[in-house]
C-alpha positions as semicolon CSV with decimal commas, in nm:
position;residue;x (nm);y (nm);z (nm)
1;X;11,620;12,676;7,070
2;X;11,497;12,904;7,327
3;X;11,142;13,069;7,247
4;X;11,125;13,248;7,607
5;X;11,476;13,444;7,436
6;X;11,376;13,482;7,085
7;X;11,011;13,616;7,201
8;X;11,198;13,881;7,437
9;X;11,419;13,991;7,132
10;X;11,064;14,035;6,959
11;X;10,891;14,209;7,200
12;X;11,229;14,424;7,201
13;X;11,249;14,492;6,797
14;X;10,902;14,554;6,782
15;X;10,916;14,848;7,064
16;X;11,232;14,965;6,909
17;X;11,038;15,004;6,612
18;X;10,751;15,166;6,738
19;X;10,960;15,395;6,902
20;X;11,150;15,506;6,639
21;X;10,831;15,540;6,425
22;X;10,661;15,799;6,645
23;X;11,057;15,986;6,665
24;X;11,003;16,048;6,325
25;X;10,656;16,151;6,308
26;X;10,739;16,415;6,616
27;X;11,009;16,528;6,363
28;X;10,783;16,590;6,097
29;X;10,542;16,735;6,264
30;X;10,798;16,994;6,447
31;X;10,927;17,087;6,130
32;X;10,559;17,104;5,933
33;X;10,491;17,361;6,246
34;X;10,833;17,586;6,197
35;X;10,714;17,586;5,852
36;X;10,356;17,717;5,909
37;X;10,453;17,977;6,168
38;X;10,753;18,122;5,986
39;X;10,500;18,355;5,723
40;X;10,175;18,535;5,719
41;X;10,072;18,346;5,368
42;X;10,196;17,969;5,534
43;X;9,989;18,025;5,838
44;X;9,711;18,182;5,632
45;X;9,711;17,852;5,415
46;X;9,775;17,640;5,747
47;X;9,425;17,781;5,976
48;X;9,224;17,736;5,593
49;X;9,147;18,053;5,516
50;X;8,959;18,124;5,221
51;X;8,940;18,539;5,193
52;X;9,172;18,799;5,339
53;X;8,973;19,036;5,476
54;X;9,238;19,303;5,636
55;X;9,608;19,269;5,649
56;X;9,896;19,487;5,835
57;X;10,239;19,370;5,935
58;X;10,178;19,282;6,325
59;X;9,842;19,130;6,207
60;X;9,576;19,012;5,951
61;X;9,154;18,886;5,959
62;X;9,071;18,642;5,737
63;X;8,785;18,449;5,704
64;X;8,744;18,090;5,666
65;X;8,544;17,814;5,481
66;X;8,297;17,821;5,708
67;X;8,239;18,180;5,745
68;X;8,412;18,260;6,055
69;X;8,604;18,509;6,100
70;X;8,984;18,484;6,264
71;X;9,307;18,724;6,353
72;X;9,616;18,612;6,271
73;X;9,870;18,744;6,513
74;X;10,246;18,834;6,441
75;X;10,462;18,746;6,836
76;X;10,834;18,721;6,842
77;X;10,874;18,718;6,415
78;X;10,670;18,446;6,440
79;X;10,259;18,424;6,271
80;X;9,942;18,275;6,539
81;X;9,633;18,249;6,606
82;X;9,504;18,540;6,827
83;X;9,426;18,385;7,181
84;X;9,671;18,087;7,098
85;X;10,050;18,249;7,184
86;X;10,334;18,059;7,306
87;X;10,357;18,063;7,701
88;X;10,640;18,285;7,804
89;X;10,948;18,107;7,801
90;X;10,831;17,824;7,545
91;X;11,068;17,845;7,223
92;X;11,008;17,488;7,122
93;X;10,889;17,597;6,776
């Protein structure tokens, strides 16, 4: 028996593996975000906010556990954090 070959087709499972571990997580977590951006009350509940303070439908303030204060922007039919848009020309999410 060759151990050089069976240690290659190790080495070769085992990144396989890995790799398809870390597909799956990047799935998740693509979907978790299309989730949390899709409405003002999943976003709300994704940033941890504890208190609506003002709400409209481009925009709300809320405040959060530890006092601050954020804005919660509506771009493109889609809910984020004031200051933290999309570049232009980014539709991954």
């Amino acid at each position: 028996m060759n151990f050089r070959k069976l240690y290659n087709r190790k080495v070769v499972w085992f990144l396989i593996i890995i790799f398809l571990i870390l597909l799956a997580f990047c799935i998740y977590w693509i979907g978790y975000l299309q989730i949390a951006h899709s409405t003002f009350e999943n976003y709300y509940n994704f940033r941890g906010c504890v208190q609506l303070i003002e709400k409209t439908d481009t925009y709300g303030i809320c405040k959060l556990s530890s006092g601050q204060t954020i804005k919660l922007v509506k771009f493109k039919n889609k809910w984020y954090l004031d200051g933290d848009l999309p570049y232009p020309g980014f539709n991954f999410l």
